[in-house]
BAPATI-148678 format. One line per field, with one value per residue (C-alpha): residue number from 0; y, z, x. Coordinates in nm, 3 decimals. Example, Ala and Ser with C-alpha at 12.3 -4.5 7.8 and 13.67 -1.06 7.14 Angstrom:
k <- c(0  1)
y <- c(-0.450  -0.106)
z <- c(0.780  0.714)
x <- c(1.230  1.367)
This chain:
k <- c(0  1  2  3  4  5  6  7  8  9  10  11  12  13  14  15  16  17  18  19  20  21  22  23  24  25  26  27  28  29  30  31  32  33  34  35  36  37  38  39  40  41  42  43  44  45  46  47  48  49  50  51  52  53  54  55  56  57  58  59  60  61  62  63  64  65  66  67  68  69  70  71  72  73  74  75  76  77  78  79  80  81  82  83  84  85  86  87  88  89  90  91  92  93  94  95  96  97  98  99  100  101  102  103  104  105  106  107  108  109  110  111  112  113  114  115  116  117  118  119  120  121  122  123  124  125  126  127  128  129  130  131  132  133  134  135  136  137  138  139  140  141  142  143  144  145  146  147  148  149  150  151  152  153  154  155  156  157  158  159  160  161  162  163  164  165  166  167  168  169  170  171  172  173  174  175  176  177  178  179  180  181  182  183  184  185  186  187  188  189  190  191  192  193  194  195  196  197  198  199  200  201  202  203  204  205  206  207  208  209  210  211  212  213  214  215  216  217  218  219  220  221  222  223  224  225  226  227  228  229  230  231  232  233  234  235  236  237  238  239  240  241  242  243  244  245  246  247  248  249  250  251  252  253  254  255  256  257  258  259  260  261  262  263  264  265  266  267  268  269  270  271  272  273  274  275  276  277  278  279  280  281  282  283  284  285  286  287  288  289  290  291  292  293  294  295  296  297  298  299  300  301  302  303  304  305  306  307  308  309  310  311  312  313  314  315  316  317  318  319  320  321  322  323  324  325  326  327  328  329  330  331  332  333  334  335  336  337  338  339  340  341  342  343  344  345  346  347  348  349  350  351  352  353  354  355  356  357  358  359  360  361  362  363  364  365  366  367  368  369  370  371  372  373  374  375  376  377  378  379  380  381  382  383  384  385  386  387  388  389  390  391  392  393  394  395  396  397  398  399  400  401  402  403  404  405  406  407  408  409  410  411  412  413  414  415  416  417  418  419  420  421  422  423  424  425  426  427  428  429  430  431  432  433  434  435  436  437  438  439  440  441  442  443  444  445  446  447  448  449  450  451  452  453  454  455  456  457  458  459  460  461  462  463  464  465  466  467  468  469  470  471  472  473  474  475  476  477  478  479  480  481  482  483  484  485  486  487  488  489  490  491  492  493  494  495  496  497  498  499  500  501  502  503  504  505  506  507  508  509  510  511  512  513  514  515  516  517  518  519  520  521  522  523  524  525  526  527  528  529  530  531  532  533  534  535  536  537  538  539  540  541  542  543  544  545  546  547  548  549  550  551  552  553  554  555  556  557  558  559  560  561)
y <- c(6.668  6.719  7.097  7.086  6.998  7.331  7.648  7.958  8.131  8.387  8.613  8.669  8.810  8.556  8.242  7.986  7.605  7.415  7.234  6.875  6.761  6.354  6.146  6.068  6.376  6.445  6.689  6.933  7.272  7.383  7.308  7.661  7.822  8.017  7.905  8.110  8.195  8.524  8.455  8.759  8.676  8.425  8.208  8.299  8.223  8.352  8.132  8.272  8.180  8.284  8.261  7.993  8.096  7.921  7.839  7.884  7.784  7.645  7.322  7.421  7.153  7.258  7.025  6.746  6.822  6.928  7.304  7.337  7.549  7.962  8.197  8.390  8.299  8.329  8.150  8.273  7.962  8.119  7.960  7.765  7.597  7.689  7.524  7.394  7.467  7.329  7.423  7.248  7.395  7.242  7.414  7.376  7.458  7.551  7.173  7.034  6.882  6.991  7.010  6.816  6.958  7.258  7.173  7.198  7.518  7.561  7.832  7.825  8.049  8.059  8.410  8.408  8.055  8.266  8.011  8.174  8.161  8.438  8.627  8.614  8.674  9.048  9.112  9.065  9.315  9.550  9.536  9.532  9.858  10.032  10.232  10.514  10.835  10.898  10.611  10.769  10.656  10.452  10.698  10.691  10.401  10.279  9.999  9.883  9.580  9.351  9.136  8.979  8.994  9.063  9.383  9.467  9.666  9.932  10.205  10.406  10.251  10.414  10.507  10.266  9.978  9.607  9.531  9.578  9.552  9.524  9.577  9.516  9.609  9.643  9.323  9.236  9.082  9.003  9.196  9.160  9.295  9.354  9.723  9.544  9.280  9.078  9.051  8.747  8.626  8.968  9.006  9.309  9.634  9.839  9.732  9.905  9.911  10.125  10.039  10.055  10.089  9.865  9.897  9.608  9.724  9.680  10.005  10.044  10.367  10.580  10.427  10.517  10.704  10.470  10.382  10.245  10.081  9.909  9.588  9.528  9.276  9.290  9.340  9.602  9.616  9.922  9.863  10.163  10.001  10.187  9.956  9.811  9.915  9.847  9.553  9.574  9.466  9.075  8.893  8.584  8.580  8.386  8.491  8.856  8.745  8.761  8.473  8.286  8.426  8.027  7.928  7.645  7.620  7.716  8.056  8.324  8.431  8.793  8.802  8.781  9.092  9.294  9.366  9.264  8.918  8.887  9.094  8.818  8.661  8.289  8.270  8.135  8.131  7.866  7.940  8.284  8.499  8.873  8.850  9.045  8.862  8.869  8.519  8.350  8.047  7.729  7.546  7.743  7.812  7.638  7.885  7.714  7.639  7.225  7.158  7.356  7.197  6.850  6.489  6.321  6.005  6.011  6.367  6.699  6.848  7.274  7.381  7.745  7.807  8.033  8.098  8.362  8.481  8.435  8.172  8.117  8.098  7.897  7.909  7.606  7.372  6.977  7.014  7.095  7.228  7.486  7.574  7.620  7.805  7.981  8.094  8.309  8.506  8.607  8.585  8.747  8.721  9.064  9.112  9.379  9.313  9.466  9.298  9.020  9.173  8.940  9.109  9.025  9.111  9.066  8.717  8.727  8.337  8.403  8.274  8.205  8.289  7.929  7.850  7.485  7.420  7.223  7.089  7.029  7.335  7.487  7.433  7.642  7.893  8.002  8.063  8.272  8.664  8.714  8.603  8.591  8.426  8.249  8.092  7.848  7.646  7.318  6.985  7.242  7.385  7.342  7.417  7.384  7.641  7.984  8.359  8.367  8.691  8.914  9.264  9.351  9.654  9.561  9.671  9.940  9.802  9.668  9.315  9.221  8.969  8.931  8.692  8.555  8.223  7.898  7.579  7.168  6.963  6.645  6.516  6.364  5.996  6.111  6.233  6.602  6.849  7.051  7.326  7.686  7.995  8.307  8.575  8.835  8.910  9.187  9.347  9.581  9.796  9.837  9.890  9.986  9.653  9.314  9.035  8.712  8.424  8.039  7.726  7.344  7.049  6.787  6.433  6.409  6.072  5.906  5.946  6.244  6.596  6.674  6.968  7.289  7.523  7.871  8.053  8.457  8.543  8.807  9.104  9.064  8.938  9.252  9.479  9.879  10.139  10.387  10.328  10.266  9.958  10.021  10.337  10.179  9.820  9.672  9.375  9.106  8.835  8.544  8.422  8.048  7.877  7.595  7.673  7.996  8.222  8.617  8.855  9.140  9.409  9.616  9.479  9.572  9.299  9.304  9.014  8.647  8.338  8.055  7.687  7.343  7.285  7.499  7.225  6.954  6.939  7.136  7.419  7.581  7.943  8.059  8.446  8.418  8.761  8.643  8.810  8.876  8.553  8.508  8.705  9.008  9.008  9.023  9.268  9.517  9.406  9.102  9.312  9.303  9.563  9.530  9.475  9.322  8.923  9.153  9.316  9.129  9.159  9.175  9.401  9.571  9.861  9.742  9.541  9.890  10.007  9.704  9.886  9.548  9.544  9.388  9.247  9.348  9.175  9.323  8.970  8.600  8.537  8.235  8.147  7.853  7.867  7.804)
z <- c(10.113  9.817  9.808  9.434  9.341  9.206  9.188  8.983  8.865  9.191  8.916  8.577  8.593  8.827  8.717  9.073  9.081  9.279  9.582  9.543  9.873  9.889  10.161  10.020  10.189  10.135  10.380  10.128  10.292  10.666  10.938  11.070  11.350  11.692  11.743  12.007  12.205  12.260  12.530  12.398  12.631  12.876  12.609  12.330  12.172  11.938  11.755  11.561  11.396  11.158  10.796  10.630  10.314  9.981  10.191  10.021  10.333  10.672  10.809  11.239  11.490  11.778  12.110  11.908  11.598  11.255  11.209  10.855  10.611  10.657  10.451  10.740  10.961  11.223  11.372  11.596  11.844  11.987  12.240  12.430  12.758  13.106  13.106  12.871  12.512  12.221  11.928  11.596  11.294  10.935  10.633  10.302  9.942  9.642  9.524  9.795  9.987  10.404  10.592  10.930  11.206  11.414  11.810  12.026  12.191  12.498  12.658  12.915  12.908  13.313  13.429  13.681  13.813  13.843  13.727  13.368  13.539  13.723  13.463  13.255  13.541  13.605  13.236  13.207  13.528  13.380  13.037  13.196  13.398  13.085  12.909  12.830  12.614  12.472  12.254  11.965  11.935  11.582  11.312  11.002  11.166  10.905  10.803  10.472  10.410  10.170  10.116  10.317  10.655  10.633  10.726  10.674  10.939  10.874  11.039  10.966  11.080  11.452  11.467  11.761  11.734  11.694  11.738  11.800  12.054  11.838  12.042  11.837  11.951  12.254  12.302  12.313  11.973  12.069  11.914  11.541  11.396  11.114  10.996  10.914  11.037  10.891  11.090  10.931  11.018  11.164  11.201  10.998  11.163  11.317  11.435  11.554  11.628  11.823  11.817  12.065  11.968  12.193  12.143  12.179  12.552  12.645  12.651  12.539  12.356  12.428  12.248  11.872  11.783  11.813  11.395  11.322  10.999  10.944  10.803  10.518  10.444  10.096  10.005  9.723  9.675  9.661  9.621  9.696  9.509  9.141  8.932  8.577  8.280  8.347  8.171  7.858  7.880  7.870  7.727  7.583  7.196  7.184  7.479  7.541  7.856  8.111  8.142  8.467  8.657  8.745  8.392  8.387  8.011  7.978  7.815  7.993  7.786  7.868  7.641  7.325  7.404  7.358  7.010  7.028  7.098  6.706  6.631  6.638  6.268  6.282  6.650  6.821  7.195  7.388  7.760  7.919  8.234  8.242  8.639  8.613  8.844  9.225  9.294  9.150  8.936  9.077  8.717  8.608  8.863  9.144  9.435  9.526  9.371  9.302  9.504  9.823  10.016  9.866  9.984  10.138  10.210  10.493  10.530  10.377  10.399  10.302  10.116  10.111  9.759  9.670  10.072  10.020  10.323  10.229  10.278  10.034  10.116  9.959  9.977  9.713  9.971  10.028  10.368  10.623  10.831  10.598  10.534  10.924  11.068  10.742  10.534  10.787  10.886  10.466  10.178  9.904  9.649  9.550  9.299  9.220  8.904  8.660  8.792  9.027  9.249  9.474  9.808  10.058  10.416  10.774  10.910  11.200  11.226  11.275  11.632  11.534  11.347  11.230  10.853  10.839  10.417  10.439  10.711  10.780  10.800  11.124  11.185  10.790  10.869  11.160  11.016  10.779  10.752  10.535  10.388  10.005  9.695  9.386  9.090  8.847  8.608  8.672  8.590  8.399  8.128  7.966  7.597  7.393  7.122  7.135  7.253  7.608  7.777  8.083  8.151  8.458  8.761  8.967  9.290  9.382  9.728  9.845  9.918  9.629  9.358  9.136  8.818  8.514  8.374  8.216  8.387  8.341  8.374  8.382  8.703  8.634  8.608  8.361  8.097  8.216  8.114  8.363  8.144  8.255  8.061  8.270  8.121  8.322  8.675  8.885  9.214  9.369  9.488  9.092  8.931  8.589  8.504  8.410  8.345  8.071  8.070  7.993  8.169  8.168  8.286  8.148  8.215  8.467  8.572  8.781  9.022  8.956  8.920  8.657  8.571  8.585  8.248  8.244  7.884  7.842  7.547  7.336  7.366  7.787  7.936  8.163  8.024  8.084  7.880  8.143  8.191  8.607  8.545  8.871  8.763  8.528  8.381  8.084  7.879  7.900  7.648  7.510  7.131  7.151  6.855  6.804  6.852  6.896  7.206  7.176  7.483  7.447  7.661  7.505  7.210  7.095  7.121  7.423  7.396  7.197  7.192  6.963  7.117  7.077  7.381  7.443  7.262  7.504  7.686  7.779  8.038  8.260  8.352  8.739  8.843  9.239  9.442  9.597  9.890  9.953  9.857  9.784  9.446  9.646  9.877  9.615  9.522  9.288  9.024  8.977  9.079  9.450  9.717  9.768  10.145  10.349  10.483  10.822  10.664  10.410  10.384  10.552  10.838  11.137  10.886  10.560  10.879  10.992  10.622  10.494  10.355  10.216  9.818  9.547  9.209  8.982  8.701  8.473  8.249  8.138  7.784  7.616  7.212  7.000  6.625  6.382)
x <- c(11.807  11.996  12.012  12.118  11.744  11.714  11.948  11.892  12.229  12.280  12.452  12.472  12.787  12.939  12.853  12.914  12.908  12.627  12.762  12.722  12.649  12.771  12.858  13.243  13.346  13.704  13.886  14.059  13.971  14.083  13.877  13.735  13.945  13.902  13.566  13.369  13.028  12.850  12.593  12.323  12.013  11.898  11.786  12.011  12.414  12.586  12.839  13.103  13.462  13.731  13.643  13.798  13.982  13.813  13.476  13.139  12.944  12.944  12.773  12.673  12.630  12.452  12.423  12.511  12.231  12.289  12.154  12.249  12.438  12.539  12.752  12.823  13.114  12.835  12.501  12.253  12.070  11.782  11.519  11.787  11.727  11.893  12.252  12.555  12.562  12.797  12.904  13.094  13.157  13.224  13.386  13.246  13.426  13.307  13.296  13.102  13.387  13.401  13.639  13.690  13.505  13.615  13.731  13.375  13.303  13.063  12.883  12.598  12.307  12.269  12.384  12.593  12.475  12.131  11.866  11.721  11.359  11.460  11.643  11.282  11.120  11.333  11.283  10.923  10.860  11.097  10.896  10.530  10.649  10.796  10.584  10.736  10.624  11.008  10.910  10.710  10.355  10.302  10.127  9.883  9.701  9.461  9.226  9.082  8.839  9.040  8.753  8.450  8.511  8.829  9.017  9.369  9.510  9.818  10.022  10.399  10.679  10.798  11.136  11.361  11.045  11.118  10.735  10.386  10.137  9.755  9.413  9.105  8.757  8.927  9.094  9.469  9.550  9.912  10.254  10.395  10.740  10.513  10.331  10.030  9.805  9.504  9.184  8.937  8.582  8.502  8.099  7.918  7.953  8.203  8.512  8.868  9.225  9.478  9.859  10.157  10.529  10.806  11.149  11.408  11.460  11.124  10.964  10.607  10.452  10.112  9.846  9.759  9.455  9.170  9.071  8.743  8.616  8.261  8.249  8.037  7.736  7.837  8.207  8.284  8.672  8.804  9.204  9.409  9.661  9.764  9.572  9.679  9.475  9.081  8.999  8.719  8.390  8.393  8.115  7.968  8.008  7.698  7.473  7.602  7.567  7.928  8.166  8.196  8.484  8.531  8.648  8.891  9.044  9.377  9.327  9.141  8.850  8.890  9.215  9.023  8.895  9.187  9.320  9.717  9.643  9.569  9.861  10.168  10.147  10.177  10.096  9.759  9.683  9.788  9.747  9.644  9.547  9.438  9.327  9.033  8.882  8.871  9.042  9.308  9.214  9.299  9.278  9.554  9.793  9.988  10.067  10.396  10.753  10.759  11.039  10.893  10.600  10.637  10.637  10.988  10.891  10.574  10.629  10.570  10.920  11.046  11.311  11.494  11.690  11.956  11.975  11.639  11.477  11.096  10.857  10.576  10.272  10.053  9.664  9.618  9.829  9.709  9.906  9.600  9.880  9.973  9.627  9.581  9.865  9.996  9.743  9.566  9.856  9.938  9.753  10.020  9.773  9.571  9.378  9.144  8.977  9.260  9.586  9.754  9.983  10.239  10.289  10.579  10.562  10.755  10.681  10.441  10.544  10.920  11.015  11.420  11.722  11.784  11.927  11.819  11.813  11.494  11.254  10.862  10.669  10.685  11.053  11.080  10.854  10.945  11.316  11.221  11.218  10.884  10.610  10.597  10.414  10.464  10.261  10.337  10.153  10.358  10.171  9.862  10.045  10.368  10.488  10.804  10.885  10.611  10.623  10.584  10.492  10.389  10.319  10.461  10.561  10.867  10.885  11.159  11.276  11.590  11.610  11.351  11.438  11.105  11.156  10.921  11.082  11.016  11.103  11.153  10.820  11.051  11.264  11.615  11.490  11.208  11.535  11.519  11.831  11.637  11.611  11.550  11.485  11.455  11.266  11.306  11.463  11.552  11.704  11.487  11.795  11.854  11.541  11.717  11.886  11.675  11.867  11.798  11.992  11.974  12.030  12.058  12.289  12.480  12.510  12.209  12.044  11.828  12.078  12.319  12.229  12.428  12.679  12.570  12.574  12.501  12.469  12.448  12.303  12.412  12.534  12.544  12.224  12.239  11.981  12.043  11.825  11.819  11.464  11.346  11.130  10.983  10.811  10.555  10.420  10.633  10.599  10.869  10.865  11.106  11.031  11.150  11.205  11.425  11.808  11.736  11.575  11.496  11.412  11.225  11.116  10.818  10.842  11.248  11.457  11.691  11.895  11.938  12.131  12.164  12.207  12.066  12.037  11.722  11.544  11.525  11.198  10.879  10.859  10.635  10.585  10.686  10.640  10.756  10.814  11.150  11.358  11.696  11.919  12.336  12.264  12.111  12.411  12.679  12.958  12.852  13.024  12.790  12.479  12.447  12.410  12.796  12.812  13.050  12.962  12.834  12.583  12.382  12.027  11.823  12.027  11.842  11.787  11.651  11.398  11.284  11.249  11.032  10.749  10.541  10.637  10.459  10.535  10.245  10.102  9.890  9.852  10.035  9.976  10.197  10.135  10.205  10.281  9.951)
């Protein structure tokens, strides 16, 4: 995999190269030093080594296979057999070039020539014996029916808890890291749920209070969620009579019913969504990134970008695989008849701490530390030149990086500059700063990426008005006319820039609900939390804080000029 297929600038203040990954490798950086093993469990290592001035990442071998690329001068192999590990390690600069490998290091996960059997043997005894009331019981359990037959499950966080062990209607429904979990094809009637805390050394809580909901015949949803602005009355012009929520034109009926769609002069509709329904419309939107779930060859291969730590989920998916073992776990798609909101969550399907860069589906999700969602309307609607819009809440949680941008239809032999306009995008740790910018790349082909350029508009492309876009739903726009490009944020103009370039090629609109990523894990001066290489997110901490954000969207709307 070519891991260039797509980046988004990390930073807008630090602007980095792409590595070009090529097979002329040329050995200008050190090899890593003092390579070394921390044997953590029975069926776990540790690898570490020194960091390697003028790296940007690290390529791991482990027992002779390729494990991919970290930032951290560390790697975590989990679900090892009994016996002899090794490690390798590869340096990687800025440019793409690595660095010979680093001298083997090997460790064994037997204890003390103990076969491991028996260590998980010990362990499980100790664990099944360890209930314990110092460990607090789990609070505020809750349920609420999301829709039919289904019930979403909740309770507080518990101080000291890794996971949780679930019974429902009195069975054991097995232990998530998560706060929440999804019950589906539940029968009519009553149905409940109590909750035990365990901490990483093994000891169980009390049971929760026993919570009970009944399950409908006939689903009314009743989101607890603050809503967007109710929606008018939508009707027929002709009949009276109200349109099918199973339209499939490119504009959304509904938005003819509210008055500022008439109110930008020269403009028309062009493509629209108000999600006032109860489902997300199929005709309209893609629930996946391009590059992430597609073909490679006879096989459906993953992708992670920008090193984020979410997988998407998505419910439109051709792979039956996807559908299956994904899907159920994480639908990040609410909507409750005013607004779309894009949830993230901890992933019940995590099983490793691998960093493989792409991969079929299990091997990806399983990496990965949550659950998240995207739409897009690539290969359904695309436009060059209009005024392209949302309405939007941003969550206020660390680790979030929500975004609204335009993207290339085209792929590099089609005659792509793979353009990219990004609208508007955020870090949930700062709430009070969205960032615009522009880019494209020169000299691509059918067989070169290209080189990266990254354009700030005017005056920064850092947006401060003191205003905590968290706290309320604002409308983010770009007017994009040729040579020129104008952000806007409720309506006053934020930020511009003036280049040819922008004139190249259709896009299509993306709204994704990422997590964590290099950007997130910058120094403050480009945006970031500001933590050391030991601590980026997600640590132990912002794990126990996750609290299940959403990006909200209150409506799309794009126009074209009359």
């Amino acid at each position: 995999m070519n891991i260039n297929m797509f980046t988004r600038a990390a930073t807008k203040a630090l602007v980095l190269p792409l590595l070009l990954i090529t097979s002329s490798l040329v050995h200008a950086i050190d090899p890593p030093k003092n390579p070394r093993a921390v044997v953590q469990s029975a069926t776990q290592i540790q690898w570490e080594w020194d960091w390697v001035s003028d790296a940007a990442q690290f390529e791991i071998t482990v027992d002779g296979q390729n494990r991919g690329l970290t930032r951290d001068p560390r790697f975590v192999s989990s679900d090892l057999w009994p016996g002899e590990h090794s490690m390798s390690v590869k340096a990687v600069d800025w440019n793409g070039q690595y660095s010979g490998p680093s001298v083997t290091v090997k460790a064994s996960t037997t204890n003390n020539n103990a076969p491991v059997a028996d260590v998980q043997s010990t362990q499980s005894s100790e664990r099944s014996s360890n209930t314990s009331s110092s460990v607090a019981v789990p609070g505020n359990v809750r349920a609420r029916e999301v829709e039919q037959s289904t019930v979403q499950w909740q309770w507080d966080w518990t101080p000291g808890a890794t996971q949780y062990e679930v019974t429902i209607d009195g069975a054991n429904a097995g232990t998530t890291p998560d706060t929440q979990l999804y019950s589906q094809n539940l029968w009519p009637g009553e149905h409940s749920i109590t909750v035990r805390a365990i901490t990483d050394a093994g000891q169980y809580s009390q049971p929760s209070d026993t919570v009970k909901i009944v399950v409908s015949d006939n689903f009314n949803s009743t989101s607890t969620n603050t809503p967007a602005p109710p929606p008018p009355v939508q009707n027929d012009a002709v009949t009276n009579n109200p349109v099918p929520s199973t339209d499939s034109g490119p504009i959304d009926p509904a938005s003819y019913n509210y008055g500022e769609v008439y109110e930008k002069p020269g403009y028309e509709l062009s493509f629209s969504d108000e999600f006032n329904n109860s489902n997300l419309n199929s005709s309209r939107w893609n629930t996946q990134l391009r590059w992430d779930g597609e073909f490679n060859g006879e096989r459906q291969e993953y992708r992670v970008i920008n090193g984020e730590q979410q997988f998407y989920v998505n419910i439109f998916s051709d792979d039956q695989d996807h559908l299956d073992y994904v899907v159920p776990n994480h639908n990040p798609f609410e909507l409750n008849g005013s607004r779309l909101a894009i949830r993230a969550i901890r992933n019940p399907l995590k099983t490793n701490n691998n960093n493989n860069g792409h991969g079929p589906l299990r091997s990806m999700v399983e990496q990965q530390e949550f659950l998240s969602g995207a739409i897009s309307t690539y290969d359904k609607f695309t436009q060059k030149y209009g005024y392209f819009e949302a309405r939007i809440k941003i969550p206020d949680h660390v680790g979030t990086f929500p975004a609204f941008w335009l993207h290339h239809q085209l792929r590099k032999y089609e005659g792509t500059r793979r353009t990219e306009i990004d609208i508007m995008e955020n870090l949930g740790h700062a709430p009070w700063y969205i960032y615009n910018s522009f880019h494209y790349f020169n000299n691509v082909s059918a067989t070169r990426d290209g080189d990266p350029v990254f354009v700030k508009p005017q005056p920064e492309g850092q947006i401060h008005t003191g205003i905590d876009y968290s706290q309320g739903y604002h409308t983010y726009a770009v007017e994009w006319e040729p040579g020129h490009v104008t952000w806007f944020i409720d309506g006053q103009q934020v930020s511009e820039l003036y280049n040819d370039n922008v004139d190249h090629e259709n896009l299509y609109v993306i709204l994704n609900m990422a997590m964590g990523g290099y950007w997130t894990n910058y120094p403050e001066s480009s945006g970031g939390l500001g933590r050391n290489t030991e601590d980026y997110f997600p640590n132990q901490n912002d794990l126990n804080s996750f609290s299940n954000p959403a990006l909200e969207i209150d409506y799309v709307r794009v126009y074209k000029k009359k």
